[in-house]
VMD Tcl script that builds the backbone (N, CA, C; Angstrom):
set m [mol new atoms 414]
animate dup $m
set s [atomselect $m all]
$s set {name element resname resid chain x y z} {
  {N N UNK 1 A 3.801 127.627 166.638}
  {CA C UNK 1 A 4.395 126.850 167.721}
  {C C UNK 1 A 5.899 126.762 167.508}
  {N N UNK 2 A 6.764 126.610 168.879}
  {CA C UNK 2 A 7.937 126.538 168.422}
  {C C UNK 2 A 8.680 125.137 168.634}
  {N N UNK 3 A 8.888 124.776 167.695}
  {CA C UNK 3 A 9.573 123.478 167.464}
  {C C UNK 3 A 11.049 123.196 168.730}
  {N N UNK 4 A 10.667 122.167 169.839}
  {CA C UNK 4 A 11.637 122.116 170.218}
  {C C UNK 4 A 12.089 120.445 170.351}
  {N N UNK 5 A 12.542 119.664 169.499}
  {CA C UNK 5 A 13.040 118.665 168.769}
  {C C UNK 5 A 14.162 118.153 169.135}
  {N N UNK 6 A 15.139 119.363 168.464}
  {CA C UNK 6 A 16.389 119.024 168.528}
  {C C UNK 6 A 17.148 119.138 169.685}
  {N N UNK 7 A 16.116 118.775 170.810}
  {CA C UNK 7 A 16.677 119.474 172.636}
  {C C UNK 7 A 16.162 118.044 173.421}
  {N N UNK 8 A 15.496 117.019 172.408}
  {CA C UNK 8 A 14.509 115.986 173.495}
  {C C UNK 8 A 15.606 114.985 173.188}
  {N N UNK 9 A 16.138 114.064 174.327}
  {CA C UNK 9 A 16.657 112.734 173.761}
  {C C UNK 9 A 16.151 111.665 174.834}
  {N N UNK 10 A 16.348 110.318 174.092}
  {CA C UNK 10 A 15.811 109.743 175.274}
  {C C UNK 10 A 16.723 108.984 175.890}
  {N N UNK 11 A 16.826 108.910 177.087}
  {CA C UNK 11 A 18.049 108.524 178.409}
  {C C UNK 11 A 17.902 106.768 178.300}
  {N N UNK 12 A 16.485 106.443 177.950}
  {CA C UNK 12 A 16.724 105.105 177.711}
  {C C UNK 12 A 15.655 104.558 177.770}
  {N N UNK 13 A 15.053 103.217 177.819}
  {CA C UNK 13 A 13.373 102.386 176.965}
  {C C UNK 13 A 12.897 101.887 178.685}
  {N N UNK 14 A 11.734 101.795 178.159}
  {CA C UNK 14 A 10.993 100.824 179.411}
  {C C UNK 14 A 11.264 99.118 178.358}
  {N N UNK 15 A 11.176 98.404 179.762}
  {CA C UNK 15 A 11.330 97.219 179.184}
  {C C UNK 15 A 10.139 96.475 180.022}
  {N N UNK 16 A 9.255 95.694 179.562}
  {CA C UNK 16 A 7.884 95.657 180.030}
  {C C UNK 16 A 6.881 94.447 179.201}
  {N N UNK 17 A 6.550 93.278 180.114}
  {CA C UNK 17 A 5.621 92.428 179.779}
  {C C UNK 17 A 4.404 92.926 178.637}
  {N N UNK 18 A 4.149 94.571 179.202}
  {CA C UNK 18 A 3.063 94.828 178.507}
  {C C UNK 18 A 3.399 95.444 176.724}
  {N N UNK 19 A 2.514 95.103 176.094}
  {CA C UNK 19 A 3.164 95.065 174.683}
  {C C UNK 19 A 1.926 95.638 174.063}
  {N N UNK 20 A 0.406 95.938 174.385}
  {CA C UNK 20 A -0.319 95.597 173.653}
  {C C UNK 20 A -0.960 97.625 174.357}
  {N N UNK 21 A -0.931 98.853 173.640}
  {CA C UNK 21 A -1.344 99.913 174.459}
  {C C UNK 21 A -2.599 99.422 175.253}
  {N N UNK 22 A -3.340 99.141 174.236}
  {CA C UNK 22 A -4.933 99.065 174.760}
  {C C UNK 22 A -5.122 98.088 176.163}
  {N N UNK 23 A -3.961 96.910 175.971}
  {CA C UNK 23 A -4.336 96.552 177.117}
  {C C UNK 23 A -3.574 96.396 178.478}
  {N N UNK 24 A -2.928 97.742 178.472}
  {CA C UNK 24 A -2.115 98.364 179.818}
  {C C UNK 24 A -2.993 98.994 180.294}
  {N N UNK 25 A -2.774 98.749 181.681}
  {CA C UNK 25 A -3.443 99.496 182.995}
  {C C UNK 25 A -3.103 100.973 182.232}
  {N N UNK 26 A -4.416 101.761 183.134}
  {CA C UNK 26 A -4.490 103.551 182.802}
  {C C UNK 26 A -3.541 103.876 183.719}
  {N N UNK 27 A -3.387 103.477 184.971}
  {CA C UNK 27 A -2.059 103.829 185.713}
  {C C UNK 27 A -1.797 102.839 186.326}
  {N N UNK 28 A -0.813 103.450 187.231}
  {CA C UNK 28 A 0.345 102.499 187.212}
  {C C UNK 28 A -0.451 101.304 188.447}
  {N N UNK 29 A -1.121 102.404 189.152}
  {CA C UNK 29 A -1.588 101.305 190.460}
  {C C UNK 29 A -2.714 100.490 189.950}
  {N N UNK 30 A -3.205 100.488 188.546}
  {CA C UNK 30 A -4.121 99.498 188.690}
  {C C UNK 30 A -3.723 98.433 187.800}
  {N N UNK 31 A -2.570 97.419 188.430}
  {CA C UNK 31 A -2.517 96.427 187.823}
  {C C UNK 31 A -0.983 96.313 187.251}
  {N N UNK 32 A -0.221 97.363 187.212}
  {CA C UNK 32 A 0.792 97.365 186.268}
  {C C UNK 32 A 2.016 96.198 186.491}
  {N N UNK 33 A 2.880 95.682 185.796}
  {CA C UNK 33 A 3.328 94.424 186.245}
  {C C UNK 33 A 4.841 95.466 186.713}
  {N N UNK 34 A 5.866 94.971 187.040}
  {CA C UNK 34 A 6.986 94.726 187.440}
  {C C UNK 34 A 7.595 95.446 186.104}
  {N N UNK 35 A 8.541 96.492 186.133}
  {CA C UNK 35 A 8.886 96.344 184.316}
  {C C UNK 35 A 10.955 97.184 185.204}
  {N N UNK 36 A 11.555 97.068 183.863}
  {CA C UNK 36 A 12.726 97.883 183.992}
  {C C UNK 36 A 12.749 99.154 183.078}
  {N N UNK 37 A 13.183 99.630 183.431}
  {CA C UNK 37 A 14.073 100.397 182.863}
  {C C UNK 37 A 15.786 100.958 182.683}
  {N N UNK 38 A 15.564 100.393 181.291}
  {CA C UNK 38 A 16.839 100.317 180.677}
  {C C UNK 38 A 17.787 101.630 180.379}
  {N N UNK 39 A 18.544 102.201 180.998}
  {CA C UNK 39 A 19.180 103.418 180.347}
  {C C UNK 39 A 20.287 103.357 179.893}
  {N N UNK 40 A 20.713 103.941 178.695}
  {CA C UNK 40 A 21.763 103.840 177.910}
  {C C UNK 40 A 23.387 104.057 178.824}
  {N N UNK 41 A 24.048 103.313 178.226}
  {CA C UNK 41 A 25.259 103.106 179.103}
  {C C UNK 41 A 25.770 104.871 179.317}
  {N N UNK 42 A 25.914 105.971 178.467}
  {CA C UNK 42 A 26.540 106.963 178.607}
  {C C UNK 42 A 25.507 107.506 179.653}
  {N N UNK 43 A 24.834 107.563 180.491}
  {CA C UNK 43 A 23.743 107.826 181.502}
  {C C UNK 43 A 24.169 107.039 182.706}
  {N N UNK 44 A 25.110 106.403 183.148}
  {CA C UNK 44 A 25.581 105.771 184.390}
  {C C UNK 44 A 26.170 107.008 185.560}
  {N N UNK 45 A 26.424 107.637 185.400}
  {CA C UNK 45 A 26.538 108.888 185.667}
  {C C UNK 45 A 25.070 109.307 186.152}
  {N N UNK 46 A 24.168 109.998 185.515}
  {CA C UNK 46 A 23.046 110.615 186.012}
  {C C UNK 46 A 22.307 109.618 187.517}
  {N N UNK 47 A 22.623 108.074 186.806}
  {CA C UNK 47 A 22.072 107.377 187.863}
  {C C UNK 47 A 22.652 106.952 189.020}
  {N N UNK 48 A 23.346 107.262 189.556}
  {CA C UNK 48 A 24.907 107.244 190.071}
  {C C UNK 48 A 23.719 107.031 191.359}
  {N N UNK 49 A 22.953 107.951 191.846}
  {CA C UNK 49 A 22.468 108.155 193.593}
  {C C UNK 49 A 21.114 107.854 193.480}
  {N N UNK 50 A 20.966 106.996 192.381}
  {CA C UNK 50 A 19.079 106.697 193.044}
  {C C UNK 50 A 19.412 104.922 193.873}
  {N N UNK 51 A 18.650 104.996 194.669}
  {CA C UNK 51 A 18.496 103.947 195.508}
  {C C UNK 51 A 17.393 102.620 195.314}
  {N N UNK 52 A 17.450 101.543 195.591}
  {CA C UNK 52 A 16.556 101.079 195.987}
  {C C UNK 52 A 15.661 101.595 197.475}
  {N N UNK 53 A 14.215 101.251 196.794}
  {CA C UNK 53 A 12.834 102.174 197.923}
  {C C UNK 53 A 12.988 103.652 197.625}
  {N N UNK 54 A 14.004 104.385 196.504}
  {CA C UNK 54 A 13.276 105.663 196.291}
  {C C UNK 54 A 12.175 105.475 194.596}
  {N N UNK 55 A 11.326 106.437 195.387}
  {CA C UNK 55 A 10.268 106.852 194.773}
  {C C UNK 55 A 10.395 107.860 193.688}
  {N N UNK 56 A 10.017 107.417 192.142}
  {CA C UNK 56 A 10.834 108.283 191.216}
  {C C UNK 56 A 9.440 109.088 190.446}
  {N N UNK 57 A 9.649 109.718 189.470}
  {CA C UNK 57 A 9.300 109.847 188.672}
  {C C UNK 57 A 9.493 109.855 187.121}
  {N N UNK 58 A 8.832 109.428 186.021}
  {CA C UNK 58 A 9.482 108.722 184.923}
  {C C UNK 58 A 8.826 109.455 184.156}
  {N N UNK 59 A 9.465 110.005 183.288}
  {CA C UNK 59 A 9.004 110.766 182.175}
  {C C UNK 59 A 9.034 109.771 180.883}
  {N N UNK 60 A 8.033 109.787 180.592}
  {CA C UNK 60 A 7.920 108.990 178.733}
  {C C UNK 60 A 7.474 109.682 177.707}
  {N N UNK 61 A 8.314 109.028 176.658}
  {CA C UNK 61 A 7.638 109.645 175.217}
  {C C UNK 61 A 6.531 108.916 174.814}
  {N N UNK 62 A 5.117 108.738 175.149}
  {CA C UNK 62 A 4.345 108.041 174.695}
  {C C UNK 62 A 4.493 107.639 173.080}
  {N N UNK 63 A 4.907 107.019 172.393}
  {CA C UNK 63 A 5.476 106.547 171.089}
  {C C UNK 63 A 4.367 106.574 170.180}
  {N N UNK 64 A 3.183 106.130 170.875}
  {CA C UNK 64 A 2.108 105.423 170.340}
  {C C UNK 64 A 0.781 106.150 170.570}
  {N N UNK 65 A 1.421 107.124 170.997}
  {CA C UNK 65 A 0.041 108.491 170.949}
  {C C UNK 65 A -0.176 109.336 169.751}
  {N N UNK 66 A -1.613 109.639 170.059}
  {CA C UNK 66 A -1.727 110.397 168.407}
  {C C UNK 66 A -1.604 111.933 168.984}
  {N N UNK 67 A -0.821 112.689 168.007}
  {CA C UNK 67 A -0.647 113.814 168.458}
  {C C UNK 67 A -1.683 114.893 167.594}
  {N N UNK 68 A -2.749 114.566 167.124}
  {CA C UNK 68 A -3.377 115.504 166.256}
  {C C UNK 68 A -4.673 115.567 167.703}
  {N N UNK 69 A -4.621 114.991 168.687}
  {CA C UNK 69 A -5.806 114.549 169.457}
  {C C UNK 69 A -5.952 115.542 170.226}
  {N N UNK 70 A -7.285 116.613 170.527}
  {CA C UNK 70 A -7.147 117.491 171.584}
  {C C UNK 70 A -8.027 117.611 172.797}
  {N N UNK 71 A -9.448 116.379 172.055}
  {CA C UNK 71 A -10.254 116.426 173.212}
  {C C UNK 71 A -10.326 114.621 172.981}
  {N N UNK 72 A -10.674 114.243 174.306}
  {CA C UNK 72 A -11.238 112.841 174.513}
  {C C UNK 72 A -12.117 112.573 175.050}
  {N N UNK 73 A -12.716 111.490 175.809}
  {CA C UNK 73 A -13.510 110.996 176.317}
  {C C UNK 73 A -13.142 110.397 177.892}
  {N N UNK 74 A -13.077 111.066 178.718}
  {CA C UNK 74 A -11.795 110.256 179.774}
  {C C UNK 74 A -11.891 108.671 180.319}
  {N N UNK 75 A -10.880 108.292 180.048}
  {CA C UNK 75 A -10.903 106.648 180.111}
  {C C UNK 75 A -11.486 105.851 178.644}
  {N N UNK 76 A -11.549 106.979 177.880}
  {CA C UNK 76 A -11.796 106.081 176.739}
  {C C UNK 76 A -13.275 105.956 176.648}
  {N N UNK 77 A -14.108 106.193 178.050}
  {CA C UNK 77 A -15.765 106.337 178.582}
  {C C UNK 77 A -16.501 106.891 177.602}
  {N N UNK 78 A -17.365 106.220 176.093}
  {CA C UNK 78 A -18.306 107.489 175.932}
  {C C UNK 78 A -19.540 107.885 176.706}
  {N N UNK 79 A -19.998 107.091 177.350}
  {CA C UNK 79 A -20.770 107.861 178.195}
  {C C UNK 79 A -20.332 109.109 179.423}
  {N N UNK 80 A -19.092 109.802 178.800}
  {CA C UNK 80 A -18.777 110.543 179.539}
  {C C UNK 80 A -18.302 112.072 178.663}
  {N N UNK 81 A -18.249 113.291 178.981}
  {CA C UNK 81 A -18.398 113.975 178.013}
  {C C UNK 81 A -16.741 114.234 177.480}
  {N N UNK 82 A -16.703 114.601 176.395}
  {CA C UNK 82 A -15.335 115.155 175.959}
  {C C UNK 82 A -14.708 115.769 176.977}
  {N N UNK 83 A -13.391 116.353 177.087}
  {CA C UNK 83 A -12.297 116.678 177.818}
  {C C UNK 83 A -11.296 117.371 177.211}
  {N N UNK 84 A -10.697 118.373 177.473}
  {CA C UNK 84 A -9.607 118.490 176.326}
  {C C UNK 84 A -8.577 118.098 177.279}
  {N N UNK 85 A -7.489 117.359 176.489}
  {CA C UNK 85 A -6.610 116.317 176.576}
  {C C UNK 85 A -5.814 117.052 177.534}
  {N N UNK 86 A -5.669 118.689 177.659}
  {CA C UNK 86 A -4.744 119.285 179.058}
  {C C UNK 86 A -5.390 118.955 180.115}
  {N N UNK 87 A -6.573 118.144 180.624}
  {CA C UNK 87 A -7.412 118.223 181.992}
  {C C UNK 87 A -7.217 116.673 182.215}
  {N N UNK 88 A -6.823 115.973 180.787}
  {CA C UNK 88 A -6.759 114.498 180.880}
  {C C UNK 88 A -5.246 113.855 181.419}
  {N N UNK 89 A -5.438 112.223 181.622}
  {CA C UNK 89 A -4.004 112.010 181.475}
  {C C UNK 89 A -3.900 111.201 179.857}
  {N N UNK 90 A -4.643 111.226 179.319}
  {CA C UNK 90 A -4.423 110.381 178.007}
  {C C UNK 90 A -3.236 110.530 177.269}
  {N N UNK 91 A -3.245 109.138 177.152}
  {CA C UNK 91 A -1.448 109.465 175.973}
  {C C UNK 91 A -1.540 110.074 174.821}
  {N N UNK 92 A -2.965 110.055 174.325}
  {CA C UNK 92 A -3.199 111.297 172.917}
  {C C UNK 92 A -3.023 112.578 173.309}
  {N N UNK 93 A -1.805 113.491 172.946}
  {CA C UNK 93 A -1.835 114.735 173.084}
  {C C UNK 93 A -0.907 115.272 172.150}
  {N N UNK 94 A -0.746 116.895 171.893}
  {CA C UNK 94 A -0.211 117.371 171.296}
  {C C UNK 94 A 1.215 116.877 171.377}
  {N N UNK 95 A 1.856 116.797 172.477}
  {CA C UNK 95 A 3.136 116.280 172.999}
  {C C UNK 95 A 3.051 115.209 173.837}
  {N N UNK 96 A 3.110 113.935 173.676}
  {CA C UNK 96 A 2.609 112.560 174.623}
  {C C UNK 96 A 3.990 112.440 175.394}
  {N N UNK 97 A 3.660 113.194 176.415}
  {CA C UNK 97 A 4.613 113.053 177.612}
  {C C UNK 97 A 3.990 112.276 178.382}
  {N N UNK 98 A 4.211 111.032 179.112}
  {CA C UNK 98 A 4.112 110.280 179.971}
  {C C UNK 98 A 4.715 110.544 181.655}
  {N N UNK 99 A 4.160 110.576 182.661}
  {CA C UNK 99 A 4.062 110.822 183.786}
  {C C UNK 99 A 4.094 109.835 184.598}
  {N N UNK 100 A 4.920 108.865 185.358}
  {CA C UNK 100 A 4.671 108.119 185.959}
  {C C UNK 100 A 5.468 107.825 187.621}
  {N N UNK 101 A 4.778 107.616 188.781}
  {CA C UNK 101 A 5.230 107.743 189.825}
  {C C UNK 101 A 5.266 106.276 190.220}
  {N N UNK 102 A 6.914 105.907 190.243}
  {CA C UNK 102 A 7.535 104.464 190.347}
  {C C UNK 102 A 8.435 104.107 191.852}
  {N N UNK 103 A 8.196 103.274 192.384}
  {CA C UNK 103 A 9.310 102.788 193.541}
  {C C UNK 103 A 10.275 102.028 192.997}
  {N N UNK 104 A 11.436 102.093 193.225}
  {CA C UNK 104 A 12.244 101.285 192.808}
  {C C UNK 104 A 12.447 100.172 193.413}
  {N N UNK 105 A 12.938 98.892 192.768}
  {CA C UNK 105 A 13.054 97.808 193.848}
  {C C UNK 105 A 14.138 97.282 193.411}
  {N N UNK 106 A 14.882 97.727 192.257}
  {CA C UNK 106 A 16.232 96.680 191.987}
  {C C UNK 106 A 16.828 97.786 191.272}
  {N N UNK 107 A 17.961 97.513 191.342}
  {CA C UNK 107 A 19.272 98.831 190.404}
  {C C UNK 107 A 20.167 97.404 190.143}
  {N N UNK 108 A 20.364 96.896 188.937}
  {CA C UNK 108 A 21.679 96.160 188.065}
  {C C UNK 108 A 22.175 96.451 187.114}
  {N N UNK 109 A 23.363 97.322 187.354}
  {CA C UNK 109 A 23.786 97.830 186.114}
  {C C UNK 109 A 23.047 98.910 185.555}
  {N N UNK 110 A 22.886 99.068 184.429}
  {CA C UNK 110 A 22.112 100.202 183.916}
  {C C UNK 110 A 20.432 99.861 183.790}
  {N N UNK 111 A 20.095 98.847 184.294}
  {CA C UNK 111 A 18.393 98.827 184.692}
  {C C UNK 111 A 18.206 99.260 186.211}
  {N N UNK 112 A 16.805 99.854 186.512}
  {CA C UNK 112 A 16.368 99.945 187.269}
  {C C UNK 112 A 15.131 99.197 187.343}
  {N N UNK 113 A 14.483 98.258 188.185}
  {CA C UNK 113 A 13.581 97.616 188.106}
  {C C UNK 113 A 12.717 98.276 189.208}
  {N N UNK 114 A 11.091 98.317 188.419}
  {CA C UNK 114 A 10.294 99.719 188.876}
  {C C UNK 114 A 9.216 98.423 189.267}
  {N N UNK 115 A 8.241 99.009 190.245}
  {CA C UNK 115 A 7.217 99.045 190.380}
  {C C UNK 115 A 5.808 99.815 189.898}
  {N N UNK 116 A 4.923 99.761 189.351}
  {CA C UNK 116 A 3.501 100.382 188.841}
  {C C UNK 116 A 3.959 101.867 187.677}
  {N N UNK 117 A 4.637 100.878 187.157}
  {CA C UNK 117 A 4.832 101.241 185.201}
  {C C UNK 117 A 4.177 100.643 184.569}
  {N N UNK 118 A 2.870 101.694 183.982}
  {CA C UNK 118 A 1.938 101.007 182.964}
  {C C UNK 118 A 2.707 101.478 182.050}
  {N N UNK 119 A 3.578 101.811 181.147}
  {CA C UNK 119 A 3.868 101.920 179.857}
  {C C UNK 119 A 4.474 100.487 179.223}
  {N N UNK 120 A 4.360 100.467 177.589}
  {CA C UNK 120 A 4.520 99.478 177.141}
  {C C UNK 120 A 6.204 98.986 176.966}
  {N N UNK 121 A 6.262 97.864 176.644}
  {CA C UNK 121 A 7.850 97.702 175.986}
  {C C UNK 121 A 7.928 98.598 175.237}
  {N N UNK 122 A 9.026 99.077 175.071}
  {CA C UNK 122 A 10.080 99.938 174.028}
  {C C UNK 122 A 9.681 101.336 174.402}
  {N N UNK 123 A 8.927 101.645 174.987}
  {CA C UNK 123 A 8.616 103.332 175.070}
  {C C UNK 123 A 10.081 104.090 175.983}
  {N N UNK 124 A 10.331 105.058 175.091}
  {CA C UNK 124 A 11.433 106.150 175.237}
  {C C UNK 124 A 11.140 106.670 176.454}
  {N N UNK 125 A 12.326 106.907 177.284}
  {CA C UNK 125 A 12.562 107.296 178.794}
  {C C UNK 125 A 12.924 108.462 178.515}
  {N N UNK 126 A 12.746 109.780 178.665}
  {CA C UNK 126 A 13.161 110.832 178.510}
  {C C UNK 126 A 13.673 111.753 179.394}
  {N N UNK 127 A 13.049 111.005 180.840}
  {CA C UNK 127 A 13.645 111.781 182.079}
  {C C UNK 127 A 13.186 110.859 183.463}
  {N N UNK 128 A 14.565 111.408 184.315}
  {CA C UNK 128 A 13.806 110.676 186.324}
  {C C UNK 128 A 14.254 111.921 186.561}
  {N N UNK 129 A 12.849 111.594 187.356}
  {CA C UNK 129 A 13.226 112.913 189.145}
  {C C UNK 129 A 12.518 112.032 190.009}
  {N N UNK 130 A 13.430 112.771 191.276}
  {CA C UNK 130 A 13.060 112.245 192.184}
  {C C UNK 130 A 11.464 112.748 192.930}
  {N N UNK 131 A 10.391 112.035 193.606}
  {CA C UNK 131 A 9.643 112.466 193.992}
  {C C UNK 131 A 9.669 113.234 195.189}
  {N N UNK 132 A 9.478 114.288 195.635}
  {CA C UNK 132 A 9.644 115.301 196.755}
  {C C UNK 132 A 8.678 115.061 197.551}
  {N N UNK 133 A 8.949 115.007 198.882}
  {CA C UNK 133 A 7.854 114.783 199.982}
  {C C UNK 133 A 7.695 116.292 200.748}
  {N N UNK 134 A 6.922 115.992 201.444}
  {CA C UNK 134 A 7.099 117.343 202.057}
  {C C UNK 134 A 8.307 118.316 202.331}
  {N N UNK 135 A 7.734 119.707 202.436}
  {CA C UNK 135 A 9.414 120.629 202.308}
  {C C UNK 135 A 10.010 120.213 203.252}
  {N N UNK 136 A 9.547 119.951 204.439}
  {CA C UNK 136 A 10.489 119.410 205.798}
  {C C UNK 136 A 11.693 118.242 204.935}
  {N N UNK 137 A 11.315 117.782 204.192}
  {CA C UNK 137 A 11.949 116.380 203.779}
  {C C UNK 137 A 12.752 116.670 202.631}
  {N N UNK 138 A 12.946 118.185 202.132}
  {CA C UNK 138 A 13.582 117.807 200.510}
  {C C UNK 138 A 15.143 118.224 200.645}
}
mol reanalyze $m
mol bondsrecalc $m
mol representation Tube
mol addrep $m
């Protein structure tokens, strides 16, 4: 495998009621509270044109994933059969990239305050894009 490390940084943390993995919503729509995200002051720049009411996407370093993990159980379900972790969204994976599709509702300063972010406090922000709607729209 090729080590690519020295190319990942993170733009900045979720900041978030939820503290505990196990007991964050699996996504974002079921339940997730209100959270920010914090990005480091040299990143004011990148965030220059996101709006309040756009629809983002949030890349995370799941912190707290095990990376030796390749098959699961989905949802954690054993009455359900193994999975390997590329078909899953589980935060156990070789690389625990986090995926999350957020509305924005507040921009102050270098937070953005998100809507239906299940990730925990402190987890590493590694990237936004914007969500694309149809080609008519991009």
């Amino acid at each position: 495998m090729d080590l690519l490390s020295d190319q990942l940084w993170a733009v900045g943390r979720v900041e978030s009621p939820l503290t505990d993995r196990d007991a964050a919503p699996r996504q974002g729509d079921e339940g997730a509270p209100q959270a920010g995200i914090v990005f480091h002051p040299e990143m004011r720049d990148a965030m220059a044109d996101l709006r309040v009411g756009d629809k983002i996407m949030v890349l995370t370093w799941l912190h707290q994933g095990r990376r030796d993990v390749l098959s699961v159980h989905p949802r954690d379900d054993v009455s359900r059969p193994r999975q390997g972790v590329f078909s899953t969204r589980s935060a156990d994976r070789p690389n625990p990239i986090g995926m999350h599709a957020v509305t924005i509702i507040d921009i102050a300063g270098d937070v953005i305050t998100v809507r239906d972010l299940e990730a925990i406090d402190g987890t590493p922000v590694i990237d936004v894009k914007p969500l694309l709607g149809a080609v008519h729209e991009r």
